[in-house]
DOVEX-131183 format. One record per residue (C-alpha): residue in one letter; x, y, z. Coordinates in steps of 0.05 Angstrom, whole numbers, padded with zeros to 5 digits, always signed. Example, Ala and Ser with C-alpha at 12.3 -4.5 7.8 and 13.67 -1.06 7.14 Angstrom:
A+00246-00090+00156S+00273-00021+00143
END
This chain:
X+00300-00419-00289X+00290-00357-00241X+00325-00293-00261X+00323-00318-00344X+00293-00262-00384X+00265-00315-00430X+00228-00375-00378X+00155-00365-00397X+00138-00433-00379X+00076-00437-00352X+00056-00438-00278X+00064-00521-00259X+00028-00531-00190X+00085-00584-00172X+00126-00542-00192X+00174-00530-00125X+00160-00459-00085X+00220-00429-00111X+00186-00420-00182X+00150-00360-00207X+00083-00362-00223X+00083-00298-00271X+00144-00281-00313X+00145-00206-00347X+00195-00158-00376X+00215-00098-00405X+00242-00080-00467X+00237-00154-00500X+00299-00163-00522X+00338-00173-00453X+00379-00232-00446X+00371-00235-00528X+00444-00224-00564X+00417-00247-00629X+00374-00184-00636X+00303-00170-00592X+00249-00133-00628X+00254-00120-00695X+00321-00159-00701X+00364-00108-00691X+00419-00148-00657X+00417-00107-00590X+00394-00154-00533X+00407-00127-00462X+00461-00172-00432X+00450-00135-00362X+00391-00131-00329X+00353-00140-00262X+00306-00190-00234X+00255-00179-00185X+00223-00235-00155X+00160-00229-00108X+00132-00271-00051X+00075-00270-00005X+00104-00250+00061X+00067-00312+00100X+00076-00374+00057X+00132-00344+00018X+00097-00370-00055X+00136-00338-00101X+00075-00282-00141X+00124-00259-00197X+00186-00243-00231X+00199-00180-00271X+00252-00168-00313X+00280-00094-00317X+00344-00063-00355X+00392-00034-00317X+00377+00041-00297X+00430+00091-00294X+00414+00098-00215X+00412+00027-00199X+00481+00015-00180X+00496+00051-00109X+00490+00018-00043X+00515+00045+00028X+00541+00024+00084X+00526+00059+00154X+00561+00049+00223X+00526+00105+00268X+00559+00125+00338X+00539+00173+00387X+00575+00229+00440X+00563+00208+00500X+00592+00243+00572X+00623+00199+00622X+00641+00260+00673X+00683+00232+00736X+00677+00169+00716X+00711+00167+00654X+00784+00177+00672X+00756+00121+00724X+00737+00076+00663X+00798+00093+00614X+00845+00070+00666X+00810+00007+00676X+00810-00010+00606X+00876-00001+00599X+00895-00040+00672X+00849-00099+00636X+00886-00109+00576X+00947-00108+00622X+00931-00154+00669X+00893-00201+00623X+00829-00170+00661X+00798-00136+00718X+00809-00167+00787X+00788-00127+00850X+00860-00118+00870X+00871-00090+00802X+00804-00035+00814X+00824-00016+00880X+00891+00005+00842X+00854+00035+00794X+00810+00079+00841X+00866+00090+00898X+00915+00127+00836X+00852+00168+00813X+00840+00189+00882X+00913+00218+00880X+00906+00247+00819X+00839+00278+00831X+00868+00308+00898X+00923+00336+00862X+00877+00386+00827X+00824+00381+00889X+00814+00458+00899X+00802+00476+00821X+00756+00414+00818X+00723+00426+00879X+00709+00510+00862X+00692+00471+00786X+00635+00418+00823X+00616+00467+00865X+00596+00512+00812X+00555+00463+00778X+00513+00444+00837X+00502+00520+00849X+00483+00529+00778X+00414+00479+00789X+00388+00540+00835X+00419+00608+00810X+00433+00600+00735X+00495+00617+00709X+00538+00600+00771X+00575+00543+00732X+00598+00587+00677X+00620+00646+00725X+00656+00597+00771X+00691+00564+00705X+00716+00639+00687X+00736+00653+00760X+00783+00589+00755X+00803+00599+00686X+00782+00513+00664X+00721+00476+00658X+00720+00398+00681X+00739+00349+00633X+00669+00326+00607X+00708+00253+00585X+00670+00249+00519X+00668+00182+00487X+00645+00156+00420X+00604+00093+00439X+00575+00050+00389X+00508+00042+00379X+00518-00012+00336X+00477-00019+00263X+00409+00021+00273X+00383+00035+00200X+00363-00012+00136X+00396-00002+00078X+00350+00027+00021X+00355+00019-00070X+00321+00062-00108X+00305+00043-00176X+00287+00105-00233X+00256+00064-00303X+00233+00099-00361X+00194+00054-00408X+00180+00077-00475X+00134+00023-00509X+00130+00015-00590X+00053+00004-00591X-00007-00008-00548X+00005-00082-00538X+00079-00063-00502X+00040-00007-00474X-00006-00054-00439X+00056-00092-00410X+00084-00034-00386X+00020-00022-00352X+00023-00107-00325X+00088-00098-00298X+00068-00028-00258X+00005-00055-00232X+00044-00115-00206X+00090-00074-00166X+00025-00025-00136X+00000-00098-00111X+00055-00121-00084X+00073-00057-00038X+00004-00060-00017X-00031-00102+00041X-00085-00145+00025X-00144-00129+00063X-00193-00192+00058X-00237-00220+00101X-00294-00178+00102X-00324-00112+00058X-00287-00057+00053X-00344-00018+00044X-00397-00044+00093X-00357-00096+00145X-00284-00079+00134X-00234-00136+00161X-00198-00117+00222X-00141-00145+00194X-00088-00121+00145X-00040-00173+00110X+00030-00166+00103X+00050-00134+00031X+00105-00181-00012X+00173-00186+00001X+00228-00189-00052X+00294-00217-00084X+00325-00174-00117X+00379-00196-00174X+00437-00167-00214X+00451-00204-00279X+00508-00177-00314X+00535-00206-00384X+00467-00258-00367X+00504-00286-00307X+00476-00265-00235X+00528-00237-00178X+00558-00281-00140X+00542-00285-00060X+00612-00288-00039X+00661-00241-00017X+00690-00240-00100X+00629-00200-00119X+00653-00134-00161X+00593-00096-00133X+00545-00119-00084X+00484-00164-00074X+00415-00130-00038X+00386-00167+00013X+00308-00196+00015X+00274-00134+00019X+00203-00093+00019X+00178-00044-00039X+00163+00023+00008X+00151+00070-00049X+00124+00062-00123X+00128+00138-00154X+00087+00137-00228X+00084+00189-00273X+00046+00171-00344X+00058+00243-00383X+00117+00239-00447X+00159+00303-00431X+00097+00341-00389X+00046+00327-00446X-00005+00261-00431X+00000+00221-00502X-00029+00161-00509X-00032+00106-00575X-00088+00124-00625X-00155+00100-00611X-00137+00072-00538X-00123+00098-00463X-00049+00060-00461X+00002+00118-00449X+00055+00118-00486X+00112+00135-00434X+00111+00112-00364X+00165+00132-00316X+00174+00083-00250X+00213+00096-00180X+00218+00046-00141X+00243+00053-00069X+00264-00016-00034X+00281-00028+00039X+00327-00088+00065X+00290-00133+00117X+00353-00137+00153X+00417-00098+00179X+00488-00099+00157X+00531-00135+00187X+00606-00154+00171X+00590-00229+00160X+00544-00202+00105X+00601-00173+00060X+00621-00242+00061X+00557-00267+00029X+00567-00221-00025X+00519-00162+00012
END
């Protein structure tokens, strides 16, 4: 079953698309509460599942099994608006949304209102505004005009400033910080599987041709990726009851490596496998947030 710490089945080609085809994880014992390695009755309950598929056919290319990092669980949410200016024609505009949601909304009648009552008020404070406008036109040829003008009249226009919506602009991005510590060389060399996984799937595939002689015009899309809280061996729900919150399908934009064990390279005796290897991983959603999303469990 995807997202089990423990399905090493073997790849079946009728097996349905939504299947794995490489299972790993790290430390051994997640998922295991009768004791991992060594029997020491400390399996990880709580751990995440990252699941891989080719961008085109979406053939699933692996799951990996991580614990839980201390950074892992923070998510935000981002609703980004801008100033804008409307000038003259926002005290136009604000009374017109207002006559709209009075009159059920805007009839020509209803905007010649509108414009005839700004008129009045606008000729109310004609002189000031017209020294104010005056000041501004004068200001495109002798710099400086507008802001002497402003001081003579003691006020400055109304600039009708607004905070209009730009509506969602940005992905949302998880960052992921592991330390692995393997016992020996063989865990070492899993370690090593399970980062060497991740560099490939980031990476676009660049086939058809020679790198070196006849390189391919053509680069192919890198993996995308589920990515899975289990907690207490159960995975999050996608509904708005979710206690935390669910990432969308996403691409791996950053894999950060660093091999040394507290700024000093060690490795097992007699072999090249290192025996610490810290991993970043930086994620980006595919999609943006949206407030039918938080339903889903987002």
């Amino acid at each position: 079953m995807a997202g089990s710490p423990h399905d090493n089945t073997a790849p079946n080609p009728t097996a349905p698309a939504t299947r794995p085809m490489q299972y790993m994880e790290y430390p051994s014992n997640l998922g295991n509460s009768t004791g991992g390695r060594g029997g020491n009755n400390s399996g990880i309950e709580n751990w995440i599942a990252f699941e891989a598929f080719d961008f085109k056919s979406s053939r699933p290319v692996f799951e990996i099994a991580l614990y839980i990092p201390g950074d892992a669980l923070n998510t935000s949410y981002k609703s980004e608006y801008e100033s804008v200016n409307l000038g003259g024609l926002g005290a136009q505009t604000d009374k017109a949304i207002r006559a709209m949601g009075q009159n059920g909304g805007m009839s020509i009648d209803t905007l010649k209102g509108v414009l005839s009552a700004q008129g009045s008020a606008a000729a109310s404070e004609g002189t000031t505004v017209g020294m104010l406008k005056a000041g501004e036109r004068a200001n495109l040829m002798v710099e400086g005009t507008k802001t002497v003008m402003e001081r003579a009249q003691g006020a400055v226009l109304n600039p009708y400033t607004v905070a209009a919506y730009k509506g969602p602009t940005d992905m949302r991005t998880h960052e992921f910080s592991f330390a692995m510590h393997p016992q020996d060389a063989g865990e070492s060399d899993s370690c090593v599987r399970i980062v060497n996984a991740f560099k490939k799937a980031m990476l676009p595939s660049h086939g058809g041709g020679s790198n070196m002689t006849a390189p391919s015009m053509l680069f192919s899309y890198p993996d995308t990726f589920t990515i899975t809280y289990y907690v207490n061996g159960e995975a999050l729900p996608h509904t708005g009851s979710n206690p935390m919150f669910n990432i969308g399908k996403s691409v791996l934009t950053g894999c950060d490596l660093d091999f040394t064990t507290e700024s000093v390279p060690l490795f097992f005796d007699g072999t090249q496998k290192p025996v610490s290897i810290s991993m970043k991983l930086s994620f980006m959603e595919l999609e943006v947030m949206y407030r039918e999303r938080i339903d889903q469990g987002a």
